[in-house]
PDB file of N, CA, C and O in Angstrom, chain B, residues numbered from 101:
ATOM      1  N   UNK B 101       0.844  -1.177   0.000  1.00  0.00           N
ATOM      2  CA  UNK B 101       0.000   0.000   0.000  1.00  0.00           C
ATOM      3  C   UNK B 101       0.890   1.241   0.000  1.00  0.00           C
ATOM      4  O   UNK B 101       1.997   1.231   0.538  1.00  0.00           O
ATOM      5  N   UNK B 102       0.289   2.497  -0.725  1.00  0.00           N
ATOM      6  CA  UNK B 102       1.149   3.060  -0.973  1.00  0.00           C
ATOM      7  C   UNK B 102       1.040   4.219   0.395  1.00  0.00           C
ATOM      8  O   UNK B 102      -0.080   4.552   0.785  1.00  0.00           O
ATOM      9  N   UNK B 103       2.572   4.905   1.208  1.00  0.00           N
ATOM     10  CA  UNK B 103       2.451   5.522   1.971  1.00  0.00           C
ATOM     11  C   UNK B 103       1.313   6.797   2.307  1.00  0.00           C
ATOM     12  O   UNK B 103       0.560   7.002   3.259  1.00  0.00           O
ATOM     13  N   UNK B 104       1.526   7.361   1.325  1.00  0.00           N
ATOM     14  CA  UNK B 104       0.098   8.800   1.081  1.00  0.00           C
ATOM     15  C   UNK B 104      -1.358   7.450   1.556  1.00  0.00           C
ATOM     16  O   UNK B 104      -2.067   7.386   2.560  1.00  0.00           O
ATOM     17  N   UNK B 105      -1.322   6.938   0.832  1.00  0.00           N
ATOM     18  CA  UNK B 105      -2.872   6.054   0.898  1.00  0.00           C
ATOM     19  C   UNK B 105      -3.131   6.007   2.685  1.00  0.00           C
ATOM     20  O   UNK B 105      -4.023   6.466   3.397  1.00  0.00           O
ATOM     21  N   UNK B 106      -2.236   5.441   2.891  1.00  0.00           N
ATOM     22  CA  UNK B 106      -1.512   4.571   4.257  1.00  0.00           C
ATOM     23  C   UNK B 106      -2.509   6.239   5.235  1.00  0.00           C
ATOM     24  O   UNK B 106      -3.561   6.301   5.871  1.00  0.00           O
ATOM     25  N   UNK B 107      -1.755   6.982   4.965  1.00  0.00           N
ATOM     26  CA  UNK B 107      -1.897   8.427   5.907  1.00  0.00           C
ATOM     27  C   UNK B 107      -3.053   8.871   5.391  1.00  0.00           C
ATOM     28  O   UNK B 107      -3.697   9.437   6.274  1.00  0.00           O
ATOM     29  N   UNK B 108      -3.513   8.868   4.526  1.00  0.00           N
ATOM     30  CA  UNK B 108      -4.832   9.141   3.984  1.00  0.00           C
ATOM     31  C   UNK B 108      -6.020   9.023   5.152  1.00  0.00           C
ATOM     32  O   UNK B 108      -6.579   9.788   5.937  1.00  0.00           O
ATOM     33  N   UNK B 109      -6.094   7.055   4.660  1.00  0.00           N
ATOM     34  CA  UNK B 109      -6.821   6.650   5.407  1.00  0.00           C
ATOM     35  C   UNK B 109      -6.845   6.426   7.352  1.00  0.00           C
ATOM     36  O   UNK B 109      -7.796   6.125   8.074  1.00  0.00           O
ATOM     37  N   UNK B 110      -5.428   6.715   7.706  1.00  0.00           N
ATOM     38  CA  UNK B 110      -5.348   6.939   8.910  1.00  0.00           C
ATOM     39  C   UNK B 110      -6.119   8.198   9.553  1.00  0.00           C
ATOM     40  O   UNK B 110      -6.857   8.263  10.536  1.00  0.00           O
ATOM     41  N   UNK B 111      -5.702   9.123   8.686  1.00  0.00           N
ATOM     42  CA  UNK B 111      -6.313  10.262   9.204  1.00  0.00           C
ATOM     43  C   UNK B 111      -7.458  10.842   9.029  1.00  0.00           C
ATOM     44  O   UNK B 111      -7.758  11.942   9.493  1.00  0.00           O
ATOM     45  N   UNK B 112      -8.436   9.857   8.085  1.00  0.00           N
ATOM     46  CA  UNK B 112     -10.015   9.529   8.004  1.00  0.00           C
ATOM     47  C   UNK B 112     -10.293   9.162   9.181  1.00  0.00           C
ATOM     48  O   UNK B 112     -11.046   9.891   9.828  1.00  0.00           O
ATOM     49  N   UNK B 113      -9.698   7.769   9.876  1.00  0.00           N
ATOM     50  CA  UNK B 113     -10.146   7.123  10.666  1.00  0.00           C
ATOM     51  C   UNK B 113     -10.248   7.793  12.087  1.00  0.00           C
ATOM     52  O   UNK B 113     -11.236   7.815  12.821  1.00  0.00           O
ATOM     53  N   UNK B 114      -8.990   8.341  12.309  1.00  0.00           N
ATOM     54  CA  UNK B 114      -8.893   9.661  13.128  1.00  0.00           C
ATOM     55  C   UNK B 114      -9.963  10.431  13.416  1.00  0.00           C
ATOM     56  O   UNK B 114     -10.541  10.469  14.502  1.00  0.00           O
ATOM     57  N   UNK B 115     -10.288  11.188  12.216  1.00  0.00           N
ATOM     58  CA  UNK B 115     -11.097  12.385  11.861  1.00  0.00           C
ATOM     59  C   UNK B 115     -12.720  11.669  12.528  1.00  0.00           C
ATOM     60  O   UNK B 115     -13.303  12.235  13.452  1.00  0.00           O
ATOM     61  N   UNK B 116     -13.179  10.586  11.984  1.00  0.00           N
ATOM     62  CA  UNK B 116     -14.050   9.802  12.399  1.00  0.00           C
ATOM     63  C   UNK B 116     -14.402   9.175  13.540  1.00  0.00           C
ATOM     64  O   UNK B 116     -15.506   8.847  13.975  1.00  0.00           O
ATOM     65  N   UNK B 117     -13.040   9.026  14.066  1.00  0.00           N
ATOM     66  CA  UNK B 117     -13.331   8.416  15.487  1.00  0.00           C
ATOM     67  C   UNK B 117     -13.694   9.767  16.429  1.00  0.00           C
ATOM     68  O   UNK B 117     -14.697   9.818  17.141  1.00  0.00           O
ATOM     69  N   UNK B 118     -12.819  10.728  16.324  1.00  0.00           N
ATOM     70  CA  UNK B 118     -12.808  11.948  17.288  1.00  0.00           C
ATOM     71  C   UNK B 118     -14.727  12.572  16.930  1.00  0.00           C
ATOM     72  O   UNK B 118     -15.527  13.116  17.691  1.00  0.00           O
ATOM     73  N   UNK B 119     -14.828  12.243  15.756  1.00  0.00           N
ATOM     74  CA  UNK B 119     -16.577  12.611  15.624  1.00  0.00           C
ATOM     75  C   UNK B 119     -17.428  12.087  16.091  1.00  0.00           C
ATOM     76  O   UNK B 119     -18.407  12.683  16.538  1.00  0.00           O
ATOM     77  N   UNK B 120     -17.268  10.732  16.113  1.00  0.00           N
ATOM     78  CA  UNK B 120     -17.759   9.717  17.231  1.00  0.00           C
ATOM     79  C   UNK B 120     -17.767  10.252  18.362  1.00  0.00           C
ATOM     80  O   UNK B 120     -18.752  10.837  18.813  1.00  0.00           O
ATOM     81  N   UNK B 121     -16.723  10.127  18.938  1.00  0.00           N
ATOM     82  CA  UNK B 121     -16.482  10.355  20.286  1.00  0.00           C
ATOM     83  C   UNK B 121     -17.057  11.740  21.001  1.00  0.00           C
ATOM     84  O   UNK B 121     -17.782  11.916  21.981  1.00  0.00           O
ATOM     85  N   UNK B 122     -16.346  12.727  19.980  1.00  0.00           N
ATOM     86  CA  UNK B 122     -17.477  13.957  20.300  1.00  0.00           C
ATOM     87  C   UNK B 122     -18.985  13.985  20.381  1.00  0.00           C
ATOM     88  O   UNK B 122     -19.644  14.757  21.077  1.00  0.00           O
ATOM     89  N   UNK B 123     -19.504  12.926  19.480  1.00  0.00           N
ATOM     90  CA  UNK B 123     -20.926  12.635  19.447  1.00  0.00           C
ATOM     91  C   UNK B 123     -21.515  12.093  20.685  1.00  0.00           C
ATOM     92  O   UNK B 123     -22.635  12.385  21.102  1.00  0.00           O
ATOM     93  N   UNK B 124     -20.693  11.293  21.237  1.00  0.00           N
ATOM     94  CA  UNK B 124     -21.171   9.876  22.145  1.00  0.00           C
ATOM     95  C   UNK B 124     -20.973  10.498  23.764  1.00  0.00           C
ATOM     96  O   UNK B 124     -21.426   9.995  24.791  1.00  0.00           O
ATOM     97  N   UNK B 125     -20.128  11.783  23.631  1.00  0.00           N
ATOM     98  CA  UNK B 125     -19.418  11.937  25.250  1.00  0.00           C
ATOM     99  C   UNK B 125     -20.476  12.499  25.870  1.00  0.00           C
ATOM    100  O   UNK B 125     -21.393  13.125  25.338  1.00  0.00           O
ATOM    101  N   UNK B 126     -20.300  12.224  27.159  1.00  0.00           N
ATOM    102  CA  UNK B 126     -21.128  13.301  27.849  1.00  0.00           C
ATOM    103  C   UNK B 126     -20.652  14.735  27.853  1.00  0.00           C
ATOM    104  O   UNK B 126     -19.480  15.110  27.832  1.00  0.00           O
ATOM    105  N   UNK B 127     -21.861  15.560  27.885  1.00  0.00           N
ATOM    106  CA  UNK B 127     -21.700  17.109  27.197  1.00  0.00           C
ATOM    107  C   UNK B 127     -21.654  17.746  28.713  1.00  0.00           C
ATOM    108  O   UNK B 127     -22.669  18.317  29.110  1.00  0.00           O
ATOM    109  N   UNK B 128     -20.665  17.675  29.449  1.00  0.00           N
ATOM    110  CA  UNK B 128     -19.981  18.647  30.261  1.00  0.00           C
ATOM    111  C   UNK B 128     -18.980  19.265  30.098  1.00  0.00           C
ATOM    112  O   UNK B 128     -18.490  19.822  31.080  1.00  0.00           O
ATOM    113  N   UNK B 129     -18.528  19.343  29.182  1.00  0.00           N
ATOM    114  CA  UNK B 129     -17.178  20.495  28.527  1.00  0.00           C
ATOM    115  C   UNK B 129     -17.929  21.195  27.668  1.00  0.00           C
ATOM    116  O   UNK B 129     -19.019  20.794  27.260  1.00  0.00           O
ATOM    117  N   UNK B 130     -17.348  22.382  27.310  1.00  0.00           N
ATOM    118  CA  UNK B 130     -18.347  22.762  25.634  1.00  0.00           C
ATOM    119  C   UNK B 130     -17.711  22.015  24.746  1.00  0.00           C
ATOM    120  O   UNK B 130     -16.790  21.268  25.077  1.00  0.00           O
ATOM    121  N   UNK B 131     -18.197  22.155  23.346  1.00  0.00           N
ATOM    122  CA  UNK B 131     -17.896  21.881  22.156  1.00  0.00           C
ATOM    123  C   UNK B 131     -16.715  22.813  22.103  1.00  0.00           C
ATOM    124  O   UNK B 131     -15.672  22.159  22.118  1.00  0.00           O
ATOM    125  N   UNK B 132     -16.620  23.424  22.076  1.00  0.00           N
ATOM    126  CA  UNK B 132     -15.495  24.262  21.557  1.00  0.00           C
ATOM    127  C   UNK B 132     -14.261  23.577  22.263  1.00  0.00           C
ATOM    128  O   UNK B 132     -13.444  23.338  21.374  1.00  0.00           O
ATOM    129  N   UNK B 133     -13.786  23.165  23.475  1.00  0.00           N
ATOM    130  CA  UNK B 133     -12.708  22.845  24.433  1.00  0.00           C
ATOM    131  C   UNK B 133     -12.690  21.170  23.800  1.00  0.00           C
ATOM    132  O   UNK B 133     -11.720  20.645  23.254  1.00  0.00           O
ATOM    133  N   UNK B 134     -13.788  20.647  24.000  1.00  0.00           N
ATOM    134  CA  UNK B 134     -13.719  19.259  23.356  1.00  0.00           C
ATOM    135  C   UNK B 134     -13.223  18.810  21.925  1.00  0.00           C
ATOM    136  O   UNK B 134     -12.777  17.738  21.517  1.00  0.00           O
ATOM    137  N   UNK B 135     -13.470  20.051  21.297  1.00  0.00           N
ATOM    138  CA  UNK B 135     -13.134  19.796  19.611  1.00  0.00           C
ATOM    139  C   UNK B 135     -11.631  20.624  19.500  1.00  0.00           C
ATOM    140  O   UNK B 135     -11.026  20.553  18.431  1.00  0.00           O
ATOM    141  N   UNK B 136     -11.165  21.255  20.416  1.00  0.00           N
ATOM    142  CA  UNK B 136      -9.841  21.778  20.251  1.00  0.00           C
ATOM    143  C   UNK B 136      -8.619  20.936  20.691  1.00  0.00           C
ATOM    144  O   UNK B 136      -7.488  21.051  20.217  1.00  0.00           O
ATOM    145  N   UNK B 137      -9.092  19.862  21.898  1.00  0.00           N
ATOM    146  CA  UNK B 137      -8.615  18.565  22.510  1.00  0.00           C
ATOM    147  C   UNK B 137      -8.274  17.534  21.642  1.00  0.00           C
ATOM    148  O   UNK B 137      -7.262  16.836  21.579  1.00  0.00           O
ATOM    149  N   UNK B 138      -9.743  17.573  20.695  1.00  0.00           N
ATOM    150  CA  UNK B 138      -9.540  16.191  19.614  1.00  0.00           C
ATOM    151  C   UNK B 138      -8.680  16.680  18.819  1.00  0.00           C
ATOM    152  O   UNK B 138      -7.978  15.755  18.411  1.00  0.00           O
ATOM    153  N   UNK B 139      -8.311  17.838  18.306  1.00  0.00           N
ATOM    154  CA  UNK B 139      -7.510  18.231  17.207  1.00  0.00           C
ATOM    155  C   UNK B 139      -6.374  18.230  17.676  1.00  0.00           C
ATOM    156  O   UNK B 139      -5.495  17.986  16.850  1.00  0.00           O
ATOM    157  N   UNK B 140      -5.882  18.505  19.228  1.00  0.00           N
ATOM    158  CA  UNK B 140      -4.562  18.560  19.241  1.00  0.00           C
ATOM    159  C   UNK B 140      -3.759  17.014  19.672  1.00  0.00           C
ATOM    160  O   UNK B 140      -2.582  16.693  19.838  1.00  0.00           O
ATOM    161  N   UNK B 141      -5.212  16.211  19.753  1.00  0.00           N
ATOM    162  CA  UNK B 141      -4.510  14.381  20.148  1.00  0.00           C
ATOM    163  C   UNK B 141      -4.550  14.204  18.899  1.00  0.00           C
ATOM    164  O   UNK B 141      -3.487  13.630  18.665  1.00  0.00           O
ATOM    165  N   UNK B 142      -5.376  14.393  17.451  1.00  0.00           N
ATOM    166  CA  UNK B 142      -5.125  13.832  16.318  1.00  0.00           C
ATOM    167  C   UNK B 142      -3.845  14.545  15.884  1.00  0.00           C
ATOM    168  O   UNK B 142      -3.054  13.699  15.465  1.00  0.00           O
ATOM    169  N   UNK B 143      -3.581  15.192  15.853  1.00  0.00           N
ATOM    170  CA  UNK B 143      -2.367  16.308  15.451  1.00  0.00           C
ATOM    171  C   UNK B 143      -0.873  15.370  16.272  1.00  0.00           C
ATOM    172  O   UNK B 143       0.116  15.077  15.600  1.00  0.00           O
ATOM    173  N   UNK B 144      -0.962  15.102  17.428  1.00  0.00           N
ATOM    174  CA  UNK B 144       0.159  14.612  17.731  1.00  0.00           C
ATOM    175  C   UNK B 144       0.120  13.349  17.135  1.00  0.00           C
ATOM    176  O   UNK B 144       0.936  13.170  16.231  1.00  0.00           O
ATOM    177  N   UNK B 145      -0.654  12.401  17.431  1.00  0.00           N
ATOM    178  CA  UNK B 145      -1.061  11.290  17.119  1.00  0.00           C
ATOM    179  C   UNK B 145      -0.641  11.010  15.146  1.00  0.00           C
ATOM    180  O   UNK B 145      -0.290   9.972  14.586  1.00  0.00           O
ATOM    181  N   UNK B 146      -0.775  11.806  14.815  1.00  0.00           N
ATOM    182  CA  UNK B 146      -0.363  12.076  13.307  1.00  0.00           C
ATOM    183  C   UNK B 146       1.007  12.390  13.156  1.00  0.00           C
ATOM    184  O   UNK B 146       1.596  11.974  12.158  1.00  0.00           O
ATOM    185  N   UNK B 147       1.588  13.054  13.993  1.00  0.00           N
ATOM    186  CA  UNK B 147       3.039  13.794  14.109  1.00  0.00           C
ATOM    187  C   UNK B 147       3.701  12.421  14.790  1.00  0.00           C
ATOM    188  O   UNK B 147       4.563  11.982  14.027  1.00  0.00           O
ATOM    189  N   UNK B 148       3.584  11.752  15.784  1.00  0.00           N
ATOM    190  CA  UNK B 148       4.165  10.312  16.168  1.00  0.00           C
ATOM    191  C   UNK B 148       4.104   9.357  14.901  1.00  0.00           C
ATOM    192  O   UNK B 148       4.815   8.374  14.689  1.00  0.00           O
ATOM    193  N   UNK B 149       3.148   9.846  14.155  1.00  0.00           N
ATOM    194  CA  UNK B 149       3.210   7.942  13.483  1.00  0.00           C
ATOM    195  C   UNK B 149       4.203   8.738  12.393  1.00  0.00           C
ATOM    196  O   UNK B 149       5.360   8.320  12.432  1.00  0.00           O
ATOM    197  N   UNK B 150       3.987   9.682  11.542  1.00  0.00           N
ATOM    198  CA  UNK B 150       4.709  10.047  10.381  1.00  0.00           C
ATOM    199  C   UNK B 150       6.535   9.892  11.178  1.00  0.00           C
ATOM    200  O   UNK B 150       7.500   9.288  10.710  1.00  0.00           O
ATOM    201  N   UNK B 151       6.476  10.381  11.977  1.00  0.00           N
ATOM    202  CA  UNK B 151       8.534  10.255  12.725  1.00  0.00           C
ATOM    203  C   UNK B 151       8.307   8.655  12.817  1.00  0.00           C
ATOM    204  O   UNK B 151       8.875   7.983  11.956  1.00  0.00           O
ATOM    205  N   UNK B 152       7.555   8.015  13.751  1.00  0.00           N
ATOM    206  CA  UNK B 152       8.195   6.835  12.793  1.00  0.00           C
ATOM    207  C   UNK B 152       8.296   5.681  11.427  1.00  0.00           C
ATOM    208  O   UNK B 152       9.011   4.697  11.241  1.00  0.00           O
ATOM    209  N   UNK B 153       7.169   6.364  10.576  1.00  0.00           N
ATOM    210  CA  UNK B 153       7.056   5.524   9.892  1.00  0.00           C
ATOM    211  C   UNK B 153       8.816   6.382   9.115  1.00  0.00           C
ATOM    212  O   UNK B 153       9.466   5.665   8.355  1.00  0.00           O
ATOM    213  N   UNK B 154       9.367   7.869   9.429  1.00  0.00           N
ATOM    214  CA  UNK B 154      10.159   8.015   8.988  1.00  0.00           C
ATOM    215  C   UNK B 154      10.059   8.936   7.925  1.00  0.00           C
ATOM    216  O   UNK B 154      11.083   9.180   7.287  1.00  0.00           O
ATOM    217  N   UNK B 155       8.630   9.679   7.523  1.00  0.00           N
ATOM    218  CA  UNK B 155       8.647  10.488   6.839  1.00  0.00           C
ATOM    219  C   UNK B 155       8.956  11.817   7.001  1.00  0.00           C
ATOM    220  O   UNK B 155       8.903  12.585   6.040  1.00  0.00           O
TER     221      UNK B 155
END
């Protein structure tokens, strides 16, 4: 599989899960603090896998 594909679809799955999760949580934070949280765990979470896959 080709690497781009590879990160593509990782960061669908990402994008999807954190929508989930925002969907499903209990709503005692706002939206705004909750959706700035998910962006900065997908953001690292994206920044860890690319150092090691080595790109």
């Amino acid at each position: 599989m080709d690497a781009k594909h590879t990160m593509r679809n990782i960061g669908l799955g990402m994008a999807a899960g954190a929508a989930l999760g925002m969907l499903l949580a209990p709503q005692k934070k706002t939206w705004k603090a909750t959706a700035k949280k998910a962006a900065r765990a997908a953001e690292d979470a994206a920044e860890n896998l690319s150092q090691r896959l080595g790109m």
